[in-house]
C-alpha positions as CSV (number, residue, x, y, z in Angstrom):
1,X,43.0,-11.8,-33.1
2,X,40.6,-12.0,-29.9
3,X,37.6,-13.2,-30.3
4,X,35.5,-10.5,-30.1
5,X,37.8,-9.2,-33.4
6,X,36.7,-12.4,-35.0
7,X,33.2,-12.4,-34.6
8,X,33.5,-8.8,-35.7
9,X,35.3,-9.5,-39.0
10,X,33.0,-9.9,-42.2
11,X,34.8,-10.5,-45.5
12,X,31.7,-11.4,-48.0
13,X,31.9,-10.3,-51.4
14,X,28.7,-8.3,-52.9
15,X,26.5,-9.8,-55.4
16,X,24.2,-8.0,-57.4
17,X,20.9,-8.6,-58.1
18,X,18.2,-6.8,-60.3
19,X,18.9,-3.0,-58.9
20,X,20.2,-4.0,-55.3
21,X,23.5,-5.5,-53.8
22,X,23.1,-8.1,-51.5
23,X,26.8,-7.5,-49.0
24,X,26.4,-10.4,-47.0
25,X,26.9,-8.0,-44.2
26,X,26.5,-7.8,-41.1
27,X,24.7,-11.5,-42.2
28,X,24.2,-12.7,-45.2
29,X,20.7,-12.8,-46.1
30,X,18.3,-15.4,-46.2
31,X,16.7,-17.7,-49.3
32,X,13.8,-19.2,-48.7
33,X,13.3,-22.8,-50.2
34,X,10.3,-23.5,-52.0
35,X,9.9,-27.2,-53.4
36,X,7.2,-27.2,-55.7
37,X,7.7,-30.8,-56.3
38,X,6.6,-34.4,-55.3
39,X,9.6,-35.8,-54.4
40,X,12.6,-33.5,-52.7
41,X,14.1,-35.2,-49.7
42,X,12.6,-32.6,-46.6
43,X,9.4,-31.2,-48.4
44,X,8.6,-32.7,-51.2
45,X,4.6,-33.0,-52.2
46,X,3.5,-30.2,-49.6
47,X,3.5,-27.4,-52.2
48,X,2.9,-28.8,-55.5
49,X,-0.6,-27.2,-56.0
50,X,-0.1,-24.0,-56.7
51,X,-1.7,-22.1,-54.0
52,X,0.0,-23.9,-51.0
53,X,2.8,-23.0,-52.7
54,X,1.7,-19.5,-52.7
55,X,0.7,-19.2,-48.9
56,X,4.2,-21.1,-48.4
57,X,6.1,-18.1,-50.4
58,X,4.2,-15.9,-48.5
59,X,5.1,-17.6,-45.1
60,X,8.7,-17.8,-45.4
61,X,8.4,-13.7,-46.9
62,X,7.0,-13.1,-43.2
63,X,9.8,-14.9,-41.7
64,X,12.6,-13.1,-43.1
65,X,13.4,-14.1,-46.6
66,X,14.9,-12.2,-49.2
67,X,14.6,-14.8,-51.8
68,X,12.8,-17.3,-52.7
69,X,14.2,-20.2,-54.3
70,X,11.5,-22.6,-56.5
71,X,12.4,-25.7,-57.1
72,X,10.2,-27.9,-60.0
73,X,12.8,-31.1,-60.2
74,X,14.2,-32.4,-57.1
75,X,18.0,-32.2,-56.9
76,X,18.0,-34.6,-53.9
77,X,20.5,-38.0,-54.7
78,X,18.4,-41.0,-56.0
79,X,16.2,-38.3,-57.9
80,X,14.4,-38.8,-61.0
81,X,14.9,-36.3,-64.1
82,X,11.7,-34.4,-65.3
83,X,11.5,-33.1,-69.0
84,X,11.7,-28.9,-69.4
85,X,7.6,-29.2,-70.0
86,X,7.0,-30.7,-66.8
87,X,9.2,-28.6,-64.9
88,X,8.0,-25.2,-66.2
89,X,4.7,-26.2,-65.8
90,X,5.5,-26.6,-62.6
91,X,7.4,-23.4,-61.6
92,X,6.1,-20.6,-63.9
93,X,2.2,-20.2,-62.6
94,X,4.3,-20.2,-59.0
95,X,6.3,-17.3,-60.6
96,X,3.4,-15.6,-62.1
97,X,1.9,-15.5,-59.0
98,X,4.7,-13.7,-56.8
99,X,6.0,-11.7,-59.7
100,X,3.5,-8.6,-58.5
101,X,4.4,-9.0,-55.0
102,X,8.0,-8.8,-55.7
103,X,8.4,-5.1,-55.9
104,X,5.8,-4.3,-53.4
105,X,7.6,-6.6,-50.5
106,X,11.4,-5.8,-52.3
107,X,12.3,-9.7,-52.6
108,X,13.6,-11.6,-55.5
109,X,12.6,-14.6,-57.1
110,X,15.2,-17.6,-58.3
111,X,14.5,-21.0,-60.1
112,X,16.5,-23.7,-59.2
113,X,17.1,-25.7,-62.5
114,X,19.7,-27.5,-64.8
115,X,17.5,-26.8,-68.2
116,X,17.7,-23.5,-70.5
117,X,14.8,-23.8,-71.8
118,X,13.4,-23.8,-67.9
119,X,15.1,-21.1,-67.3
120,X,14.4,-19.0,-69.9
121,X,10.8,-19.5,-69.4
122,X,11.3,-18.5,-65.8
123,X,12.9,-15.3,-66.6
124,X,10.0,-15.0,-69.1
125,X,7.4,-15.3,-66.1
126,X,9.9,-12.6,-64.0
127,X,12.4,-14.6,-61.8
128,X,15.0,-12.4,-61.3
129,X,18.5,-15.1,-60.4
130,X,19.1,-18.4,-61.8
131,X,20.0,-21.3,-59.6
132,X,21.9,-23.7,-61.6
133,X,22.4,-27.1,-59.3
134,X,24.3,-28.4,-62.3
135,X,27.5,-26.2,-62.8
136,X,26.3,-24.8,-66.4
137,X,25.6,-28.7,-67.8
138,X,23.4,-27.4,-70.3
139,X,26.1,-25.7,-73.0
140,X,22.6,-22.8,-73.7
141,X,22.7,-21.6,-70.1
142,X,25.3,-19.0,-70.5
143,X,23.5,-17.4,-73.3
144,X,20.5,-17.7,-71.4
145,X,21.4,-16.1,-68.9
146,X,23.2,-13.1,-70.7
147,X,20.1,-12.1,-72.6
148,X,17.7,-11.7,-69.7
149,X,20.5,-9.7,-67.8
150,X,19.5,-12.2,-65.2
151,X,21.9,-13.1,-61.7
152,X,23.5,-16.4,-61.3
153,X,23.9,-19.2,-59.0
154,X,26.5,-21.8,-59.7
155,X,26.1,-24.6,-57.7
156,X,29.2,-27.2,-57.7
157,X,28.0,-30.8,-58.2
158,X,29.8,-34.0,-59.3
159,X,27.9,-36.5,-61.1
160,X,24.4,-36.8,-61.6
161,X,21.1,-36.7,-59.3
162,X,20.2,-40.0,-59.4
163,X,23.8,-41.6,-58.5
164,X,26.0,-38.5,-57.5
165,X,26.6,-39.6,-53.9
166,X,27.6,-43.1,-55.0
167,X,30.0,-43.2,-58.3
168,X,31.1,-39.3,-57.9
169,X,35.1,-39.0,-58.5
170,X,36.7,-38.7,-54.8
171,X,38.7,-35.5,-54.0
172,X,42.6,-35.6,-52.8
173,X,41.5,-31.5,-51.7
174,X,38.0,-30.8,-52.1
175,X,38.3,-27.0,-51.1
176,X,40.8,-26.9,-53.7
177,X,38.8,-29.3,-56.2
178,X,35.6,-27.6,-56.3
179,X,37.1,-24.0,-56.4
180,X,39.0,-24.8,-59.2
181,X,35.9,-26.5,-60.9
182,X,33.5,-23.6,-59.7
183,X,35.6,-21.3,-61.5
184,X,36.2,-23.0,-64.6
185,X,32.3,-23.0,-64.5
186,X,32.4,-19.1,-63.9
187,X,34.5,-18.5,-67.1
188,X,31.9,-19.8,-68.9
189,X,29.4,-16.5,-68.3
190,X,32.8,-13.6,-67.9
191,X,33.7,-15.0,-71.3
192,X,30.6,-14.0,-72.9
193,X,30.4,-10.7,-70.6
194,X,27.9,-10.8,-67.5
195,X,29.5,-9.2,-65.2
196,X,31.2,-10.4,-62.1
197,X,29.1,-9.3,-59.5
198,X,26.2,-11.1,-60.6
199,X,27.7,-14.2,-60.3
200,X,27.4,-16.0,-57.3
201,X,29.1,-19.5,-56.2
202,X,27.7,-21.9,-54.2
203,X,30.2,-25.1,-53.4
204,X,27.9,-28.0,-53.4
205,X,27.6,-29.4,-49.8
206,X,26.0,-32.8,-50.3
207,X,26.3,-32.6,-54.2
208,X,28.6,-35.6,-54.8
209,X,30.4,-35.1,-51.6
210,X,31.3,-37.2,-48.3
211,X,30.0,-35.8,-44.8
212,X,34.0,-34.9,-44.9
213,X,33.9,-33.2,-47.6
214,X,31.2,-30.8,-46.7
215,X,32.1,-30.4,-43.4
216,X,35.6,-28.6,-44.9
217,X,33.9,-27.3,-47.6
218,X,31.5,-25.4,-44.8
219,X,34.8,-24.6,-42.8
220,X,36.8,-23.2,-45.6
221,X,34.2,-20.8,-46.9
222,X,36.9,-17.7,-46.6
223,X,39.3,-19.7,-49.3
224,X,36.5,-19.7,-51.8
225,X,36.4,-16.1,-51.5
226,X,39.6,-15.1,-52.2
227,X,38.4,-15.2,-56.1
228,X,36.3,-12.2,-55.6
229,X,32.3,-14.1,-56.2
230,X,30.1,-14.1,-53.4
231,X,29.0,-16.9,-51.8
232,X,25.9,-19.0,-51.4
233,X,25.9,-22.0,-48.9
234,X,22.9,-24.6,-48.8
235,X,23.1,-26.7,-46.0
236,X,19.8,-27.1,-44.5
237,X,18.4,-30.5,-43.4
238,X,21.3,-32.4,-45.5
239,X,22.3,-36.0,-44.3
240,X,26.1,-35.2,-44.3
241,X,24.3,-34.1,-41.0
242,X,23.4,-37.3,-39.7
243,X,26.4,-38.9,-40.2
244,X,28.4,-36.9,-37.5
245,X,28.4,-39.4,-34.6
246,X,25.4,-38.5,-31.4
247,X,23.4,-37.0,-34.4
248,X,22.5,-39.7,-36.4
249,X,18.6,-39.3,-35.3
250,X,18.6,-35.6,-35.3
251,X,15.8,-34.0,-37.0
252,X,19.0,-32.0,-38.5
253,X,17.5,-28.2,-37.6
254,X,19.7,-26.9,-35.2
255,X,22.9,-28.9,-36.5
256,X,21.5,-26.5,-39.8
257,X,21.3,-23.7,-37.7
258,X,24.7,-24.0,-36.4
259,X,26.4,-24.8,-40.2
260,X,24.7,-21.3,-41.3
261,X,26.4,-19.2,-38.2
262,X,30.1,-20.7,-39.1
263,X,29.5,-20.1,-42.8
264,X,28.5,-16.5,-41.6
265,X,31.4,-15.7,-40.0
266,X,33.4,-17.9,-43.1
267,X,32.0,-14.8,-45.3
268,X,28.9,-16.6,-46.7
269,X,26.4,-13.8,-48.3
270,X,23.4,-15.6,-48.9
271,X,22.0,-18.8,-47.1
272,X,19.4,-21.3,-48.5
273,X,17.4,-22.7,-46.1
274,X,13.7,-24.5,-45.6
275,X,13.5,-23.1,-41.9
276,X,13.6,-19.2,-42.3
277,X,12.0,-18.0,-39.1
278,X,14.9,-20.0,-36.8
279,X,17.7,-18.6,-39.2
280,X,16.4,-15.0,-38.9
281,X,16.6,-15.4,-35.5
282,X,19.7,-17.0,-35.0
283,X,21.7,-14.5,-37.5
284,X,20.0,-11.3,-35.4
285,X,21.9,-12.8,-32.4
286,X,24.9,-12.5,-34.7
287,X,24.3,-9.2,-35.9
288,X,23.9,-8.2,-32.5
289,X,27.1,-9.1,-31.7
290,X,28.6,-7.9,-34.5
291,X,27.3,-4.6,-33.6
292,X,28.5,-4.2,-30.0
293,X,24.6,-5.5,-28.9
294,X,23.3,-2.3,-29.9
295,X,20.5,-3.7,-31.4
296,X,17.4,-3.7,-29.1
297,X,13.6,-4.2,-29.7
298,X,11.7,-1.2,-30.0
């Protein structure tokens, strides 16, 4: 295969949200991170009143997001749990807010939480995808989930938040590890009938992982999809980043930048990241590749 075939090539698997399939192709489209909390590792405390949060949804809208992704308990390692109260508290007003936008500006909204009772007050308020960080922990997820009609995220983690990079088991394979566990996970919601396609998996990079582990994990993206779910790969600002030798000081954007184009071209349909504008940009380049560079600015 030449290159040219390669860059070409786009494998992603569709996932369906609300009314709309996202492909993944020519590029996977873009979720916007929104950390309505005090504490997450790149943001956290810039956006916990409600309207900066708003003006921040709106910002990363203009850039180029198709989702936005709020966030009302830090998932970072070291973090500190919330109860459900605090975290819908948190999250909902932010939701109420967008929801009217939403059809106007055709985005989606997602909540990034471990709690049912979180999530079913999000999808309450109008989120439309569910971004569980914790693989399905909570055993009323599932059903949550089902009754609402809502999308999924799975996200692979082992552990817990506050010590999941120190005491998490170590892999002999991790691509084969956390595909297995992802879709043991998976069975959970086809056994109780939501439908494939609205199920998306998203492997975990710097959930209980080494800077190893992600780095295969990022490189291997086409043997996750082999089971038929689309993909979602977070990999913005991580510190599996600055433990690559010459970028241990990096401020960790373009390093970002460059994960998101080889989980592109690994078949990646949806990327979550804090710096939208620069990942528009840098996925147009690839779409104008992909596309013989017929796309030109009118």
């Amino acid at each position: 295969m030449s290159f040219n075939e390669f860059l070409k090539r786009c494998k992603s698997n569709p996932w369906r949200v609300d009314r709309e399939t996202i492909s993944g192709s020519p590029v996977p489209v873009i979720m916007g991170i929104l950390n309505v909390t005090p504490d997450s590792f790149f943001d956290g405390g810039l956006y916990k009143n409600e309207d900066n949060a708003l003006k921040h949804a709106i910002k990363l809208l203009d850039d180029g997001a198709k989702i936005i992704d709020i966030g009302g308990e830090s998932s970072r390692p070291g973090a500190s749990c919330v109860t459900a109260e605090e975290e819908i508290n948190r999250v909902v007003p932010v939701i109420k807010k967008l929801k009217p936008l939403s059809d106007s500006r055709s985005f989606f909204i997602s909540v990034d939480t471990t709690k049912a009772k979180t999530a079913k007050a999000a999808l309450e308020a109008g989120a439309h995808i569910i971004n569980d960080v914790s693989m399905l922990s909570d055993e009323k997820m599932p059903q949550v989930i089902k009754d609402f009609d809502a999308s999924v995220i799975i996200n692979h983690r082992r552990g817990n938040f506050s010590t999941m990079q120190k005491d998490f088991t170590p892999y002999q394979d991790v691509v084969k590890e956390v595909r297995k566990e992802l879709l043991i996970a998976a069975e959970k919601l086809l056994q109780i009938g939501i439908p494939k396609e609205k199920i998306c998996l998203d492997p975990g990079i710097g959930f209980g992982k080494t800077a190893k582990d992600n780095i295969d994990l990022i490189a291997n993206a086409e043997v996750l999809l082999q089971d038929g779910f689309a993909l979602l790969y977070g990999m913005s600002r991580k510190s599996y980043i600055a433990k690559v030798k010459g970028l241990e000081s990096s401020d960790r954007l373009i390093p970002s930048l460059v994960s998101g184009i080889f989980a592109a071209l690994g078949g990646v349909s949806i990327l979550r990241v804090h710096d939208v504008k620069e990942t528009k940009e840098t996925l147009a380049l690839l779409e104008a590749f992909r596309k013989d560079g017929t796309i030109y600015a009118i």
